[in-house]
N, C-alpha and C positions, 0 to 999 in steps of 0.2 A: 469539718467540725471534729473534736476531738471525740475516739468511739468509746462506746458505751462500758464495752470492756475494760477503758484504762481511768474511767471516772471513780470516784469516790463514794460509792450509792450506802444505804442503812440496808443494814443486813437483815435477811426473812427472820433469821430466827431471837430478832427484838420484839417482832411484831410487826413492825411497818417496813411495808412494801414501797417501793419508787414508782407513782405514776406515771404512765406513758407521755411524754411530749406532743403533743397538736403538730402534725406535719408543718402547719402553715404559723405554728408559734415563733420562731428563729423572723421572721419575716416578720411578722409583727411588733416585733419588740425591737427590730433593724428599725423600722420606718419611724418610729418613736425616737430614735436621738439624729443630731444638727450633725450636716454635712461636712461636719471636719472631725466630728470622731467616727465616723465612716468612711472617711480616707481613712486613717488608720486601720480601722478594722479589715480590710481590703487585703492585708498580709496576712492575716490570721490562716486562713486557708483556701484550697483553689474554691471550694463548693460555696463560700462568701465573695469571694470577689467574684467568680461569676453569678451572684444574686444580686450584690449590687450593683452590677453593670449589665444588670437587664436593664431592657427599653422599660420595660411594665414597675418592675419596681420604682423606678426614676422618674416615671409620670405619677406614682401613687406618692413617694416622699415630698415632690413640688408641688403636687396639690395640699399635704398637710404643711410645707413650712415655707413654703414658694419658692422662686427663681433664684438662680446666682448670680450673682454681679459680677460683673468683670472689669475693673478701671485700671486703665493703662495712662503711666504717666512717663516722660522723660527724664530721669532719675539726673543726668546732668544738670538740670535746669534747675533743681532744688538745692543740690548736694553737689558739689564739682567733686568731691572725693570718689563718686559713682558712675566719672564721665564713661568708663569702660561698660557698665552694665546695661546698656541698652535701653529700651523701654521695659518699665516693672508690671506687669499686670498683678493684682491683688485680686485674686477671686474670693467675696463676699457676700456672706447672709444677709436675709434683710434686718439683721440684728447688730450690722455694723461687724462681726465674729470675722476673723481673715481666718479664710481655709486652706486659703496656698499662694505662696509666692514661686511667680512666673517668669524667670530671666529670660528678656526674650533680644538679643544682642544679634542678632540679625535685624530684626524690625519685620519680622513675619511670625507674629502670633496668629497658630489656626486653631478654633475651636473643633473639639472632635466630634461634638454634640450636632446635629443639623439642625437644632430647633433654637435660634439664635436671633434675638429683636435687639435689632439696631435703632439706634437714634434714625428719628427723620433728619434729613437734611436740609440746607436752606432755614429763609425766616417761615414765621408764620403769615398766611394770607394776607393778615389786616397791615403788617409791617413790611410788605412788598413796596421798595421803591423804584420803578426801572430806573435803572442807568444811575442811581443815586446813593445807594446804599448799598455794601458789599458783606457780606459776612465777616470774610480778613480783616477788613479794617473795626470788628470788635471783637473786645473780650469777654470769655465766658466761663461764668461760673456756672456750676450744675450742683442740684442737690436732689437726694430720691429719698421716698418714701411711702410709707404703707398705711394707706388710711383704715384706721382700725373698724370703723364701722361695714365700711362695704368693703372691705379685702381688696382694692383697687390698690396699683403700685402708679404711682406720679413720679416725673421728675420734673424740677422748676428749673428754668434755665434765665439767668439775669446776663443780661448784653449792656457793654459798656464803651462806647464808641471812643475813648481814650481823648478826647479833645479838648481843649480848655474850656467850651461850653458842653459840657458833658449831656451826651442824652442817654439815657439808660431805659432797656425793654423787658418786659420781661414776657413771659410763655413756662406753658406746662402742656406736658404729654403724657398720655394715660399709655403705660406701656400693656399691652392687653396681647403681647405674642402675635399681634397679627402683622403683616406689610400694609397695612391701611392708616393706620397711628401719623397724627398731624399736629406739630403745635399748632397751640391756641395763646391767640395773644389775651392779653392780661392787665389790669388798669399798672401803669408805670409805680415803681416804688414812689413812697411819699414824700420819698426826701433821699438823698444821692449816697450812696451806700457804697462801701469799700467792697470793690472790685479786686483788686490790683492780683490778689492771690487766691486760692482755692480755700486758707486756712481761715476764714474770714467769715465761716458761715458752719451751721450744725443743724441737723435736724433731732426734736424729739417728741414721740406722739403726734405725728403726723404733723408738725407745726416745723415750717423752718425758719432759723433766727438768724439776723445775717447785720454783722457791724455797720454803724452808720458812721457818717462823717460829723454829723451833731453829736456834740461833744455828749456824751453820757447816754447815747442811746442805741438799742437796739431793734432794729424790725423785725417785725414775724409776718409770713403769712405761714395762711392755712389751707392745708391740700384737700382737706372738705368740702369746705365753702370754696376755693378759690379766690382771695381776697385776701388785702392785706389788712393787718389787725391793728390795735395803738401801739404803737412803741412801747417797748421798756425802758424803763429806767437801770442801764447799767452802770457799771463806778464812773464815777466823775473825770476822771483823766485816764487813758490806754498809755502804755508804755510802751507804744511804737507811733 
């Protein structure tokens, strides 16, 4: 921090004196702003960046603003202009906010943190088929979110077996930091929903909305209830 000698303080002899600073004020006033203008402040000086890259401060800022996301994507697959860049990790607030872009052109992204929840793997219990059903042979989209009421973080995952007779699954995981975390299957969408791409679906206020193939309408479920809601009504014709 910058010392006290080279600040700008109100001189004794106006009258007013400069109160003393709370040792533990600098930390408090830290833990009050989002995880990406705390990367920044991280160069400000050595006594901040080693504050914020304590263990103890980083478990106290996660419990006021929660976890970080970390989604990694194949930047070729979207953008052939990017085929050199590897896989892009985006590390994200639960506010949708990008804190940092990840070039990771090896294809070995390690996080440095050790407290790290992974998606479960596999289907969920009730969509076990032996010898019938493969993960690989679906596609998936994923969406997270923060349910306002109970501070729980969900991700809904919709599975689309690509087939001319499409079947589509769906499941959510309550990501809660532990290795115990298991989808749970989930009544099928109401009606056959565009899959094809990630860009097809948003969440907000804990409800996520995800394009249909009926013409003019939109799905929502809800991460509270767990269920899906009535469609909406959106414009009458998509321009793809």
């Amino acid at each position: 921090m910058v010392p006290a000698s080279k600040l700008s303080l109100p001189d004794a002899r106006d009258g007013v004196l400069p109160l003393p600073l709370p040792a533990d004020a600098p930390c408090e006033i830290l833990l009050r702003l989002s995880a990406k203008e705390l990367c920044r402040l991280r160069t400000v000086c050595r006594p901040w960046r080693a504050l914020l890259s304590d263990p103890h401060f980083i478990e106290a800022h996660t419990a006021r603003h929660g976890p970080l996301i970390v989604l990694g994507y194949d930047s070729a697959r979207y953008n052939p202009a990017y085929r050199n860049e590897g896989i892009i990790c985006d590390v994200m607030d639960l506010s949708g906010h990008i804190v940092k872009h990840v070039h990771d052109r090896a294809g070995d992204v390690r996080p440095t943190r050790p407290r790290v929840c992974a998606l479960p793997e596999g289907f969920a219990e009730e969509h076990v088929v032996p010898e019938e059903r493969l993960l690989c042979y679906y596609q998936a989209v994923t969406a997270f979110g923060k349910v306002a009421s109970t501070g729980e973080i969900k991700v809904l995952r919709l599975l689309d077996n690509t087939d001319a007779h499409p079947v589509q699954l769906c499941e959510i995981v309550t990501a809660d930091g532990s290795d115990h975390a298991r989808w749970r299957a989930k009544k099928a969408p109401p009606e056959i929903l565009r899959l094809e791409d990630p860009w097809t679906s948003v969440v907000m206020d804990g409800i996520v909305y995800v394009l249909s193939y009926v013409p003019g309408h939109i799905a929502s479920f809800d991460l509270l209830t767990e269920d899906w809601r009535q469609p909406l009504q959106g414009p009458p014709k998509l321009p793809f």
